[in-house]
C-alpha positions in Angstrom: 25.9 44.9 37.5 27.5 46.2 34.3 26.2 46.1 31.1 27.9 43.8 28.5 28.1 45.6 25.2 28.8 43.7 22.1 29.9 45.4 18.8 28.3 43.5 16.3 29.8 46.1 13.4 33.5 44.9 14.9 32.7 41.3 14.9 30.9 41.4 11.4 34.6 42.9 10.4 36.7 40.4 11.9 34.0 37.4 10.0 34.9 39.1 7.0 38.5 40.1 7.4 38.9 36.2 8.6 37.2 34.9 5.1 39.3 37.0 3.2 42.4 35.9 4.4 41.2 32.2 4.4 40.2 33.0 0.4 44.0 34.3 0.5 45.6 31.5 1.9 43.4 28.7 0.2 44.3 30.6 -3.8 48.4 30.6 -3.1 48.8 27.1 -5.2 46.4 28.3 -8.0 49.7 31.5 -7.8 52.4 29.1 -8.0 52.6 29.1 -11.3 52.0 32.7 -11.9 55.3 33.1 -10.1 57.4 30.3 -11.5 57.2 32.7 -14.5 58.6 35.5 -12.2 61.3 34.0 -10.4 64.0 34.6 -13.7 66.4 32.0 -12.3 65.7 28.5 -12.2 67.5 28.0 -9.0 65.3 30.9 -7.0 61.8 29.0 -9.1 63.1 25.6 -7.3 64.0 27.0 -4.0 60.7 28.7 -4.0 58.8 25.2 -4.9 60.8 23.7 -2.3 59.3 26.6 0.4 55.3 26.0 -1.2 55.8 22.6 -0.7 56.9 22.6 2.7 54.5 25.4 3.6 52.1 23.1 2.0 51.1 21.4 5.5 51.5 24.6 8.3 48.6 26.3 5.4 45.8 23.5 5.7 46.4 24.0 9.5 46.1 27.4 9.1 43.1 27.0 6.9 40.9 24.8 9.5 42.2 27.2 12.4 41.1 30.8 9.8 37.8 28.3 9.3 37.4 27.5 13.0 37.4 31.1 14.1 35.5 32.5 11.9 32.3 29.9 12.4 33.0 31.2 15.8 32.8 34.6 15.3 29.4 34.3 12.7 27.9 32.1 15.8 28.6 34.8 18.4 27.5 37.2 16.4 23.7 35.2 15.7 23.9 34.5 19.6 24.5 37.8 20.7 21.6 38.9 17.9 19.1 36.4 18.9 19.5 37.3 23.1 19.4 40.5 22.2 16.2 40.3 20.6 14.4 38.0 23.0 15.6 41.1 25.9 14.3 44.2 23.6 11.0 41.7 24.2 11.7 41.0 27.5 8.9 42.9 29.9 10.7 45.5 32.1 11.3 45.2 36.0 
């Protein structure tokens, strides 16, 4: 039977690179305004309120879906920690 290797140094990665773009995704609206002041025209500034708006709904799905995998990934990482563990204890055959 094979061995199943886990990389817990990959998987502690991916927790963190999945919080960071949840952080990313969660700040846009606090940026809105920041680029209101960037757009120049006011046609471009309403086009681009029309876009947050709409993209308003697909982000909170996004959001729960960023938030979903990443419990996912912190819980295999305590599973694979914790059976790990209880094996180095294990007695030896």
């Amino acid at each position: 039977m094979a061995d199943l290797r886990v990389d817990d140094g990959l998987l502690a990665d991916c927790e963190l690179r999945l919080s960071r773009l949840h952080r990313e995704f969660r700040d846009l609206d606090a940026r809105r305004a920041d680029l209101a002041g960037l757009l120049g025209s006011r046609e471009v500034a309403d086009a681009m309120d029309g876009f947050f708006d709409n993209w308003t709904h697909y982000r909170a799905k996004l959001l729960t879906a960023l938030e979903t995998v990443g419990t996912q990934v912190a819980q295999t990482r305590t599973t694979f920690r914790h059976v790990d563990e209880r094996l180095a204890g294990a007695p030896h055959r």
